[in-house]
C-alpha positions in Angstrom: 4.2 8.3 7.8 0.8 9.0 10.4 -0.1 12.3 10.8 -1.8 12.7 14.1 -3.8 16.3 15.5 -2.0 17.8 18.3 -1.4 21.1 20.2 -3.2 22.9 17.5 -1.6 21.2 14.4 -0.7 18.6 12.7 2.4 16.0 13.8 4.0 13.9 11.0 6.1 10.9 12.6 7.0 7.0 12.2 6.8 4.7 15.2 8.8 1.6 14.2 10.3 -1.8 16.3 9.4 -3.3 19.8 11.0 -2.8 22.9 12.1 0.5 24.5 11.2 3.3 22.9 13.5 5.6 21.5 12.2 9.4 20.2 14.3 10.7 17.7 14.2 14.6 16.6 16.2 15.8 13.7 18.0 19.9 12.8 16.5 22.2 11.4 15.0 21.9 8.2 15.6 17.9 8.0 12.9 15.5 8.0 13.0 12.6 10.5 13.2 10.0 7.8 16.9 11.0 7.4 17.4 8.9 11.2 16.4 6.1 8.2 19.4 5.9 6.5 21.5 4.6 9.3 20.0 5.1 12.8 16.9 3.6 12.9 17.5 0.5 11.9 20.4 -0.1 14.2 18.3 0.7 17.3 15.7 -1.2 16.0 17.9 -4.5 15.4 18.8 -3.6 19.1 15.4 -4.2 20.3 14.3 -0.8 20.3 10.6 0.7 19.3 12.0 3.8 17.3 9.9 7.0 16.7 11.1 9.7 14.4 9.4 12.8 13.9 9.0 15.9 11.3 9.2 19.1 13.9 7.4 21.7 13.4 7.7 23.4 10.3 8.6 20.3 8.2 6.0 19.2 6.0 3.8 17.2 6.3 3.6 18.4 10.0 2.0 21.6 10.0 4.6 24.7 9.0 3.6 27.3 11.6 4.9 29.9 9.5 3.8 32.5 11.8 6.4 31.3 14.5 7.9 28.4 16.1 9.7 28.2 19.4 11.8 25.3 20.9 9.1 24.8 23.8 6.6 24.5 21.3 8.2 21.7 19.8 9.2 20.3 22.4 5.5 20.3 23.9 5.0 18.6 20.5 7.3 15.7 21.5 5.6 15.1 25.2 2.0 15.4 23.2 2.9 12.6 20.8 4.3 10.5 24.1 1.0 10.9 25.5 -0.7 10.1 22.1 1.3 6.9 22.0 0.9 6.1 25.3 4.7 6.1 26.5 5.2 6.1 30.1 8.5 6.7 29.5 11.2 6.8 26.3 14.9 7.8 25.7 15.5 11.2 23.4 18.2 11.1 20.8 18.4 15.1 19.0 21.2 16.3 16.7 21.8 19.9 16.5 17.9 21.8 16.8 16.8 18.7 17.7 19.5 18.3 20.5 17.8 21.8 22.3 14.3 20.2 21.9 15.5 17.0 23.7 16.7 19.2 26.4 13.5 20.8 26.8 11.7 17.8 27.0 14.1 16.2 29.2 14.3 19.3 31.7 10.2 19.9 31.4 9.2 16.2 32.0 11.9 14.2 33.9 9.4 11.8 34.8 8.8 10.5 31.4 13.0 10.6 29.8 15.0 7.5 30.5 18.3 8.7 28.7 19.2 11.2 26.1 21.9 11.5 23.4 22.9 15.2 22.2 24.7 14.9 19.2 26.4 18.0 16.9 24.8 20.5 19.8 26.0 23.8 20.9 25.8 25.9 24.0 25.5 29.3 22.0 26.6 31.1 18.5 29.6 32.3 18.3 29.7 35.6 16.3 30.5 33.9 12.7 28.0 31.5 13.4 25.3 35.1 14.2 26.6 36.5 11.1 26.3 33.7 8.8 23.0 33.0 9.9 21.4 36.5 9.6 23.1 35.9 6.2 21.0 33.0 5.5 17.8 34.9 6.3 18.6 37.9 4.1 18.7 35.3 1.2 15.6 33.7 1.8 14.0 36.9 2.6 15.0 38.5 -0.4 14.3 35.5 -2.7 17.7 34.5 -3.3 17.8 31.6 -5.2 22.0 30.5 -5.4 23.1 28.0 -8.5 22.7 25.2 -8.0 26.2 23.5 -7.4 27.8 26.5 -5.7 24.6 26.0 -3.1 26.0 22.2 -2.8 29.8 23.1 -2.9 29.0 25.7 0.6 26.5 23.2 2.6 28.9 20.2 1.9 32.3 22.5 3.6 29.7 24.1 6.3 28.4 20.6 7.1 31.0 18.0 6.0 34.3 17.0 7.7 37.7 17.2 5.7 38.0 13.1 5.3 35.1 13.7 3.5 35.2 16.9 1.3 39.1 15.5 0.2 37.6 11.8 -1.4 36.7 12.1 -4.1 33.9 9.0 -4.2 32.6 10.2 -1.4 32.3 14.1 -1.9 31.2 13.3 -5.6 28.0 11.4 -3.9 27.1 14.4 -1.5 27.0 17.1 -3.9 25.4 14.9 -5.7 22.3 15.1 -3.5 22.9 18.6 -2.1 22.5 20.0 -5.1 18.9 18.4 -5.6 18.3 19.9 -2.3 15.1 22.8 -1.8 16.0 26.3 -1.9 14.9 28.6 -0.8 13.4 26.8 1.6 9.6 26.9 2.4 7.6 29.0 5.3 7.8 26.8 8.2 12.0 26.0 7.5 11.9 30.4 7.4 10.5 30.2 10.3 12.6 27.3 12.4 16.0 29.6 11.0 14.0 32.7 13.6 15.0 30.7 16.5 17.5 32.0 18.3 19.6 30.8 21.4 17.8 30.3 24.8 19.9 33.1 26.9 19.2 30.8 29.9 20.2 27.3 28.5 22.5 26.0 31.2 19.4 26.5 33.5 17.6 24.6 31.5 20.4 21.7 31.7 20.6 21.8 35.3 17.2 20.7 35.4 17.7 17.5 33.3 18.0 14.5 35.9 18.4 11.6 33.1 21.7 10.2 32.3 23.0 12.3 29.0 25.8 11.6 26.5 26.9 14.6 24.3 28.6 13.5 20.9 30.2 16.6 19.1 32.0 15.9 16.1 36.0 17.2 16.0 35.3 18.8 12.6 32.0 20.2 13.1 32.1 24.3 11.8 28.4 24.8 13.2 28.5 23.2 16.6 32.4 23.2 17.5 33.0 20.5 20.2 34.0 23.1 22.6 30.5 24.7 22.9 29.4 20.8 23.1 31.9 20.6 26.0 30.0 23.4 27.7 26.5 21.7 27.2 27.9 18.4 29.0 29.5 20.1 31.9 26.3 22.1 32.6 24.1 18.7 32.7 23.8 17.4 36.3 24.3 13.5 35.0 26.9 13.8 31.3 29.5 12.2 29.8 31.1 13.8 26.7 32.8 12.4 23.5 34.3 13.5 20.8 34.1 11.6 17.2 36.9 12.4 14.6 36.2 12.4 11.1 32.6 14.2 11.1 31.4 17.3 10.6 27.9 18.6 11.6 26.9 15.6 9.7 28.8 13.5 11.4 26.2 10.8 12.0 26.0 10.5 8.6 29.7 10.1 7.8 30.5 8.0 10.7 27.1 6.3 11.3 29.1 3.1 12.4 30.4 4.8 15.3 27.3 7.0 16.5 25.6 3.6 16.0 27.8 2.0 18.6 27.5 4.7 21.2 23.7 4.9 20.5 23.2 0.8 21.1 25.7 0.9 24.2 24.3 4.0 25.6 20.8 3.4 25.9 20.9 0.0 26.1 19.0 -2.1 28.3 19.8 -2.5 31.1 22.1 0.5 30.2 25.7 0.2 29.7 27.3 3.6 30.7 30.5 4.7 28.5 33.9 3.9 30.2 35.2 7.6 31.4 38.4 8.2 30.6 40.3 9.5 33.8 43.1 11.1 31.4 41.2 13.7 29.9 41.5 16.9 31.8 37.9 17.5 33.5 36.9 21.1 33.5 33.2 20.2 34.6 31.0 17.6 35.9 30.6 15.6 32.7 32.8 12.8 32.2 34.8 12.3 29.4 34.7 9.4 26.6 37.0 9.0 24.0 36.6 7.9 20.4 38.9 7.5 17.7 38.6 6.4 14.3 40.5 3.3 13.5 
């Protein structure tokens, strides 16, 4: 993957396909090559120029271990724009990378088309506080956990039920989990420091483009009620709601997320059908997805 000088450091990222760019930002801690496994390549068989990007903190981008704020990644993502010489380009984010795509999109509506917020959420509840002051206690006090209970707790944090209960399918994600870094490295310390933005529905009502949020029904991290809330604060949303994924949900249901990607920011775009049925408590309009 390039790595390009920018804003004082050093920006890994892959620009693949032709057509309408699509920027692609990944949670925290994840690289951008994990859009890769199922993502990318369906946007770019849809005739879509696809860049994915290592945020701050993420080797090989530079890991700014001495602090990292959503804006300054976010400034990241409008840099690299103007480094590639996009006029204009659709966002896709999941969970971090869901805020940064609403900072972009709310900072520069001039140069965001349409954006996709999957697995995001308005605000921590006070499990979701606990457990992640929890989280930096271990790192901080060099808490290194075995192995395969380390696997066995991100898998039922991450992973929906119709996963953790077959038995092919859990076996394959432990598998890799428990190969996974720990404790994680200075710039992943210092992406875990960022907190919620106490002013976040501001920041939505500022974002003009067309939005889809995508929470997952059994996502632990980012409930799909707190991605309710993000929709009905955006000016221009619809909201869905995919069964059978957790907070990796576009990982276990990648055909799915795939579909509402390619229909979503098609071109010319294809809005989702709103279903009048569902009980509006907001602005956003409402999608439904099952799984067959």
């Amino acid at each position: 993957m390039p790595v390009v000088d920018l804003n004082g450091i050093s920006l890994s990222y892959q620009d693949k396909g032709a057509g309408r760019p699509v920027v692609m930002l990944m949670g925290m801690g994840s690289s951008g090559r994990v859009w890769h496994l199922h993502q990318q390549p369906a946007l770019i068989a849809a005739g879509h120029r696809v860049i994915t990007v290592d945020n701050r903190g993420v080797p090989p981008t530079s890991e700014c271990a001495d602090g990292i704020t959503v804006a300054d990644m976010a400034a990241d993502v409008i840099a690299l724009a103007a480094h590639l010489g996009l006029d204009r380009f659709d966002l896709v984010g999941t969970s971090l990378g869901a805020r940064i795509a609403i900072d972009v999109a709310a900072t520069k509506p001039d140069l965001v088309g349409r954006v996709v917020l999957l697995a995001a959420r308005s605000r921590a509840g006070r499990l979701h506080a606990t457990f992640d002051a929890g989280e930096r206690d271990l790192v901080d006090e060099g808490v290194v956990l075995p192995s395969r209970y380390y696997a066995a707790t991100t898998a039922m944090w991450n992973l929906s039920p119709h996963t953790l209960f077959d038995r092919d399918k859990v076996g394959e994600w432990l598998d890799i989990l428990e190969f996974a870094t720990q404790p994680p490295g200075p710039g992943i310390r210092a992406q875990m420091d960022i907190g919620d933005d106490p002013d976040l529905s501001g920041l939505c009502a500022r974002v003009t483009a067309p939005t889809l949020v995508v929470s997952f029904t059994d996502d632990l991290v980012a409930p799909p009620h707190l991605g309710r809330e993000i929709a009905d604060w955006l000016p221009d949303a619809w909201f869905t709601q995919v069964d059978g994924g957790g907070h990796y949900g576009y990982l276990e249901r990648p055909e799915v997320v795939n579909g509402l990607l390619t229909e979503f920011l098609a071109v010319p775009p294809r809005p989702p059908v709103t279903d009048p049925a569902a009980g509006e408590s907001g602005p956003s309009r409402v999608v439904r997805i099952r799984l067959a």
